[in-house]
PLY file of the C-alpha trace (Angstrom):
ply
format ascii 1.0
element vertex 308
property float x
property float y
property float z
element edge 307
property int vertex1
property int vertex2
end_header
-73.43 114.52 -57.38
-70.46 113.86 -59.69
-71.55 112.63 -63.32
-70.81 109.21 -64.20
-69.20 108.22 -67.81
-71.69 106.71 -69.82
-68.62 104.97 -71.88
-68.67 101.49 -72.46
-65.47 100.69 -71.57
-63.49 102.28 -67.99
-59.60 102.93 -68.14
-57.68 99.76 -67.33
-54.01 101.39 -66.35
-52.73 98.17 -64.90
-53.48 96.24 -68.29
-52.54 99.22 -70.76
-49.91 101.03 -68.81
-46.40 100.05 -69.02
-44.27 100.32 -65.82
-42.62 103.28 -65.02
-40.09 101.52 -63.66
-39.15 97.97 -65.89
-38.29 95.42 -62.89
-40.01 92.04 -61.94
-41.45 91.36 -58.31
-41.41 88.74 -56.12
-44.86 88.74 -55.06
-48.03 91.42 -55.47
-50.96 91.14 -53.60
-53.58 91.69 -50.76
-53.49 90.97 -47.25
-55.92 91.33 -43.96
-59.04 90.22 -46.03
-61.62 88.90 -43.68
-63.67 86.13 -44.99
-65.27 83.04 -43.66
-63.54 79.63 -43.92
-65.08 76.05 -43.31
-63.29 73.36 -42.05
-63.28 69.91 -43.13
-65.47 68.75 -40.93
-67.88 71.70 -41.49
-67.07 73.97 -38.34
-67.59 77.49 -40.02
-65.18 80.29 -38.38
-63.95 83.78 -39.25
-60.14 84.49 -40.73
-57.89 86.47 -42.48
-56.27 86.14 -45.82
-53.39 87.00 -47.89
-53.50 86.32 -51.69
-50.69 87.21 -53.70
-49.08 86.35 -57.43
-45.61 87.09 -58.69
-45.37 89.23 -61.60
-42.37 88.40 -63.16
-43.09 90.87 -66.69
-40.76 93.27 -65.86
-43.33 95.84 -68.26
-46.12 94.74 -66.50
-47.58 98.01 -64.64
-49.71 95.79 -61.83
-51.91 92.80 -61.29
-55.25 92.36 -61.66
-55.98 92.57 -57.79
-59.59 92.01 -58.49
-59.60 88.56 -59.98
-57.76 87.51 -56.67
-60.58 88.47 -54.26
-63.21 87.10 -56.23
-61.56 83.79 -56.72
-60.79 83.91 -52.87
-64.53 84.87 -52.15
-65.37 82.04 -54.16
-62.81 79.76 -52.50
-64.75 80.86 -48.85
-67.96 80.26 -50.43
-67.87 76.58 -51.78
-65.06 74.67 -50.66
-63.88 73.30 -46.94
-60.10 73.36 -45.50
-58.36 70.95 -47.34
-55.26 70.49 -49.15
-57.08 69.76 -52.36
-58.99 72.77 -52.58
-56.16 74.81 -51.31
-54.46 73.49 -54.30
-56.90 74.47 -56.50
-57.44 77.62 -55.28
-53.70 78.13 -56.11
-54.19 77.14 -59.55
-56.87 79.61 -60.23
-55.46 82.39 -58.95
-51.78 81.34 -61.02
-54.09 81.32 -64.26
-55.97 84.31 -63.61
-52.34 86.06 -64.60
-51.16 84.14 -67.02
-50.84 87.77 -68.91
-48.97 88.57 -66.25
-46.61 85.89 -67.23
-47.15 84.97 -63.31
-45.93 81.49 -62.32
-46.37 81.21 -58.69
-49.40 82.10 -56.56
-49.65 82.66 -52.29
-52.27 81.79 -49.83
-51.98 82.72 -45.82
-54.73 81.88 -43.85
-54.67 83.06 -40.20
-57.43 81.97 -38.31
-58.57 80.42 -34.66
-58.99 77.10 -33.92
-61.64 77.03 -30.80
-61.61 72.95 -28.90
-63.87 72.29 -25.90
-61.21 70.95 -23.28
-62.61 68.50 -20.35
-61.04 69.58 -16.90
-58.17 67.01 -15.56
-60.51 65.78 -12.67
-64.05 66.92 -12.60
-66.45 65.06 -14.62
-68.80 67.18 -16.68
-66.86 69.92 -16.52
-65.01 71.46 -19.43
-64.32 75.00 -21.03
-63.26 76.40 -24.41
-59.88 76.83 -25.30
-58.16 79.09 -28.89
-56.03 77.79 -30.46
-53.40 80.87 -33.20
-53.96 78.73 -36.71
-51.72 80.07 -40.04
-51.95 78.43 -42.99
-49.25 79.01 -45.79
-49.19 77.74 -49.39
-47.42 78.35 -52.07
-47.78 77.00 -55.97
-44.80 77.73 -58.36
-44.93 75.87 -61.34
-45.93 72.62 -60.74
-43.83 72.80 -56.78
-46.71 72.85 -54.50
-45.53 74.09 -50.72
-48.38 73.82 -47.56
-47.37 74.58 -43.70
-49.53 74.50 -41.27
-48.34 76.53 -38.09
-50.11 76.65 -34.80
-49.77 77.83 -31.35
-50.29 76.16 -27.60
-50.14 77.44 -24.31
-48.71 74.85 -21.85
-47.34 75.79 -17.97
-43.75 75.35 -17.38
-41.72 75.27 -14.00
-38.42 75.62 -13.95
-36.24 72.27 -12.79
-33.24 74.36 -11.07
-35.92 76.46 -9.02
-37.52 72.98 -8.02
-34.56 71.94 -6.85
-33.72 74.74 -5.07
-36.72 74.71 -3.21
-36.65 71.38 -2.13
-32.91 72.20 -0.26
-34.57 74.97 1.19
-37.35 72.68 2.64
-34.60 70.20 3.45
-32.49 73.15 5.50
-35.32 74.24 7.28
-36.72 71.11 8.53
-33.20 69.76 9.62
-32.79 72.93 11.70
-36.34 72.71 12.99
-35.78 69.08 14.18
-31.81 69.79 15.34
-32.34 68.51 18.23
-34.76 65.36 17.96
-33.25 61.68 17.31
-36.77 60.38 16.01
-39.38 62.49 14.67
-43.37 60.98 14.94
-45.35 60.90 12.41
-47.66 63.31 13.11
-44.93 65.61 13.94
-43.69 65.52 10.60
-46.89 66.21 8.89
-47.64 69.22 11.10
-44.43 70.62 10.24
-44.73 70.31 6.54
-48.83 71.59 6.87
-47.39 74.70 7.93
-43.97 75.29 6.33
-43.96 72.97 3.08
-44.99 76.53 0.54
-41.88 78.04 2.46
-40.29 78.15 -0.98
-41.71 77.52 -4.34
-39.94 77.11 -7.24
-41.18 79.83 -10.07
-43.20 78.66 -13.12
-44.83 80.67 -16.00
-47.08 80.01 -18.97
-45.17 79.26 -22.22
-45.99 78.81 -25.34
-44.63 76.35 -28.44
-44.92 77.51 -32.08
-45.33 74.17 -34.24
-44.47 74.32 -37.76
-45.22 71.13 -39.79
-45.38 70.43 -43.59
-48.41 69.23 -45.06
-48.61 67.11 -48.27
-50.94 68.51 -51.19
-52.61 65.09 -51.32
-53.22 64.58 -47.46
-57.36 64.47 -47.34
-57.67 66.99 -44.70
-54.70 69.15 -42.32
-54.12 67.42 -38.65
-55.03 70.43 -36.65
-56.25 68.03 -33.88
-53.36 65.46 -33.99
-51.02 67.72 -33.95
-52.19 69.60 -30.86
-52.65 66.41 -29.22
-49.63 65.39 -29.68
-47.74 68.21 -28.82
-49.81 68.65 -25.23
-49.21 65.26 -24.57
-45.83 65.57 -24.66
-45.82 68.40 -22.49
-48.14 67.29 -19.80
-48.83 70.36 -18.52
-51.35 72.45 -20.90
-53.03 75.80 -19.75
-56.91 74.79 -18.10
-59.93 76.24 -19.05
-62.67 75.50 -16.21
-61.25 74.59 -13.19
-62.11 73.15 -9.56
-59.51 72.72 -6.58
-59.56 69.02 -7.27
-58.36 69.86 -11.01
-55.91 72.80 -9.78
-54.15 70.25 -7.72
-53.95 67.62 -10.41
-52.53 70.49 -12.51
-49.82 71.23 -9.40
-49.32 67.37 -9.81
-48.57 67.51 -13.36
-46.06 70.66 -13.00
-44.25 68.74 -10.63
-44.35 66.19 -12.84
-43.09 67.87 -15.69
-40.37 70.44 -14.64
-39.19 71.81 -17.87
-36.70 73.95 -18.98
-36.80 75.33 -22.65
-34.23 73.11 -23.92
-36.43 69.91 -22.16
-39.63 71.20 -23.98
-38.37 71.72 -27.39
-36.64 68.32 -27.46
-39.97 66.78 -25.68
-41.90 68.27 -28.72
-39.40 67.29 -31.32
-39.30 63.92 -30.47
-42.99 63.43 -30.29
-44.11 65.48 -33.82
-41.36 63.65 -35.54
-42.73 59.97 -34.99
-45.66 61.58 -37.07
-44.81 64.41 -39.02
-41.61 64.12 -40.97
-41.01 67.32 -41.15
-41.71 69.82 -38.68
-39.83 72.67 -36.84
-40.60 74.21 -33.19
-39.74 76.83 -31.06
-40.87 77.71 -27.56
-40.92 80.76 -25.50
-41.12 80.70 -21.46
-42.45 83.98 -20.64
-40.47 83.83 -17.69
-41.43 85.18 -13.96
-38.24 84.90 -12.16
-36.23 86.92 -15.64
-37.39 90.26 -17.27
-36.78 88.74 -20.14
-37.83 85.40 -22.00
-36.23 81.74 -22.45
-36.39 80.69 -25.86
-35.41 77.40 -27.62
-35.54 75.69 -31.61
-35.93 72.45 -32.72
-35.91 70.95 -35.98
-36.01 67.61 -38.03
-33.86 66.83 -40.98
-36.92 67.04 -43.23
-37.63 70.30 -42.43
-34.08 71.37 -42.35
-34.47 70.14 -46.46
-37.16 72.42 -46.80
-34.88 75.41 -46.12
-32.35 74.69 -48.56
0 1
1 2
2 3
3 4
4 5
5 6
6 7
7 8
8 9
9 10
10 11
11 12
12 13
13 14
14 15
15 16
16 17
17 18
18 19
19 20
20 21
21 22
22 23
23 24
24 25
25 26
26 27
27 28
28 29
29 30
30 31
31 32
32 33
33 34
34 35
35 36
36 37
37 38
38 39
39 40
40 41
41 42
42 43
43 44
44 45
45 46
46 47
47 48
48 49
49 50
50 51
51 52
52 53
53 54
54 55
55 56
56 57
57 58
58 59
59 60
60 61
61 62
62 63
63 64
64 65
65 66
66 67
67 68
68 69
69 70
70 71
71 72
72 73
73 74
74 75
75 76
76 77
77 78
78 79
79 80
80 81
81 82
82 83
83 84
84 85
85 86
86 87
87 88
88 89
89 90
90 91
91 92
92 93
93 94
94 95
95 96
96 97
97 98
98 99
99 100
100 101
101 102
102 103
103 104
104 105
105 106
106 107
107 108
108 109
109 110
110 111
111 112
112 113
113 114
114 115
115 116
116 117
117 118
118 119
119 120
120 121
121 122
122 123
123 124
124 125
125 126
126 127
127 128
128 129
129 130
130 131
131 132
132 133
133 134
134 135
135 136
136 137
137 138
138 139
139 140
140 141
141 142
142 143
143 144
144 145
145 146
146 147
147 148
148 149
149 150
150 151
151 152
152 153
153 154
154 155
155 156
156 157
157 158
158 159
159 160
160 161
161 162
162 163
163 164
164 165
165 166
166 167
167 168
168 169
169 170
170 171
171 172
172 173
173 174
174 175
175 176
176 177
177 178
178 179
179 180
180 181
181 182
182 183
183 184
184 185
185 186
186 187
187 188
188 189
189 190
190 191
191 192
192 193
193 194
194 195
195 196
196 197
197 198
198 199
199 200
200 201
201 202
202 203
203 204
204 205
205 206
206 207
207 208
208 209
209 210
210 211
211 212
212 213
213 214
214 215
215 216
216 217
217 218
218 219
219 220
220 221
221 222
222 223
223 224
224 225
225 226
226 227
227 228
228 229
229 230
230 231
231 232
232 233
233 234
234 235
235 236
236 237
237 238
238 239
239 240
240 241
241 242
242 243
243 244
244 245
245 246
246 247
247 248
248 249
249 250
250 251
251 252
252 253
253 254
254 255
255 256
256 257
257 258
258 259
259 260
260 261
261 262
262 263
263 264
264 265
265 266
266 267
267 268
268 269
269 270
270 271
271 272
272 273
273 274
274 275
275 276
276 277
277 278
278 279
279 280
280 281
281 282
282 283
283 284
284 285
285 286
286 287
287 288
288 289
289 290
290 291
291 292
292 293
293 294
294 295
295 296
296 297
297 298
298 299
299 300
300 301
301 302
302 303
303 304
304 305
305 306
306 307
C-alpha cells in the first residue's frame, strides 16, 4: 500500500500554477453529473447536470472544479425546481471564483418529465407517458438567461397523401358502380366495408422541440402548460394505454388533423405565443413514405431578440 503524506497542506496546481499557455476561456466545467432534482411541486426524479464558470484570468491555470459539485450537490439536496433557486445557485457558483476573476456561471439540467395520460375514450384507463426536459441558465453579471426546452411526440398524416387517397377511393367506386344510375344504400356501405382501406394515406410519429424563455422571477417553470398547450394544438399526441374504442378516436383525430410540417410548426407557434412571449420550435416528421425526414422552424420576435 502506497504511503500517504502526512503534510498538512496537499499541492494546489490550479491555485499556484500559472498557465502554460496565457489565454482566457469561455467556459470550464463539468458535465454528465447525475444527481437528484425535486420539482416544485415535490415530484423527486433523476437528471443530469452541467456546471460550468468562465475563467476570464488569462494566468489562471484552472478552476476550482470542486467547489462546483459541492455547491450543485447542495443545490440537489435542499432546494426544488424553480427559477429562484436556479438563480441562486448561479450566484454561488459565480462567487465561488471570484479569484478566478469569473463573471458568468452555467447550469444544464437534462432530465425526464414522466405525466399519467387518460386514454381519449375509455374511462379509467390511462398510461404513463416521458416527456425529454433541458434546462439552461446562464448568469453573467447581473444578465440572468433561463430556457426551458422540452420534447413531445404527436402523430402526423400527411394532407397530400389524404387527398390522394380519397381520389383513389373516388376512382374505384365510380368504376365499380359504372354502370348503375342509383346506388341503395346498403349497396354503398357494403362496398366501402370492403374496399374503403384500399388506399391509406401514410402518417408517422413526429416530434416538436419547444424552446421557451423563462423569467428569473416566474415562481415555478410551466412544464405542464406548456405541454398542454402545445398537444392541444396538435390534436393528435402519441397514446399510452389504448382500447379499439380509443384507437379509433385517435384515427378520428388524424383525420382531423392532417398536418404537414409547415401546418404544425405554425399550429405550435401560434398557440405558445398567446402565452409565452418568446419561444422558438422546430418539428421533425420522421417520415414513412421518405428515407429521409421533414423538418420545419418557427419563431416569435421575442425570441428572435434573444439571438441578437
Amino acid at each position: 500500500m502506497p504511503l500517504i503524506s502526512k503534510r498538512t497542506t496537499l499541492p494546489d496546481v490550479a491555485r499556484d500554477e500559472p498557465a502554460s499557455i496565457a489565454l482566457p476561456l469561455q467556459w470550464v466545467g463539468m458535465c454528465g453529473i447525475a444527481l437528484p432534482l425535486r420539482l416544485a411541486d415535490g415530484t423527486q426524479l433523476p437528471a443530469s447536470a452541467e456546471v460550468a464558470v468562465d475563467l476570464p484570468d488569462p494566468q489562471a491555470k484552472g478552476i476550482h472544479m470542486s467547489r462546483l459539485y459541492l455547491l450543485l450537490d447542495a443545490f440537489a439536496s435542499r432546494s426544488r425546481l424553480t427559477p429562484t433557486a436556479v438563480h441562486e445557485l448561479l450566484r454561488q457558483m459565480r462567487e465561488s471564483h471570484a479569484d478566478c476573476q469569473s463573471r458568468a456561471a452555467l447550469l444544464r439540467l437534462d432530465f425526464a418529465l414522466l405525466q399519467q395520460r387518460a386514454a381519449l375514450v375509455t374511462p379509467d384507463l390511462a398510461g404513463w407517458k416521458s416527456y425529454p426536459v433541458t434546462l439552461t441558465a446562464q448568469l453573467r453579471d447581473s444578465t440572468l438567461e433561463i430556457r426551458l426546452q422540452v420534447r413531445i411526440a404527436y402523430s402526423s398524416t400527411c394532407p397530400c397523401s389524404a387527398a390522394l387517397s380519397r381520389q383513389a377511393l373516388q376512382d374505384a367506386f365510380a368504376a365499380d358502380f359504372a354502370q348503375q344510375q342509383a346506388i341503395g344504400r346498403d349497396a354503398a356501405l357494403g362496398w366501402l366495408a370492403r374496399n374503403a382501406s384500399l388506399a391509406t394515406p401514410h402518417s408517422q410519429r413526429s416530434e416538436a422541440e419547444l424552446n421557451i424563455a423563462v423569467s428569473g422571477d416566474a415562481a415555478q417553470f410551466p412544464l405542464l402548460q406548456l405541454i398542454d398547450t402545445a398537444e392541444a394544438a396538435l390534436g393528435t399526441a402519441v397514446q399510452t394505454a389504448v382500447r379499439r374504442a380509443d384507437e379509433q378516436a385517435f384515427a378520428l383525430a388524424n383525420g382531423a388533423n392532417l398536418m404537414y410540417v409547415e401546418d404544425a410548426a405554425r399550429r405550435l407557434r401560434q398557440a405558445l405565443e398567446a402565452r409565452f412571449a418568446a419561444c422558438s420550435i422546430r418539428v421533425s416528421h420522421f417520415e414513412s413514405l421518405h428515407a429521409h425526414d421533414a423538418v420545419a422552424t418557427a419563431m416569435t420576435p421575442g425570441w428572435q431578440e434573444l439571438l441578437r
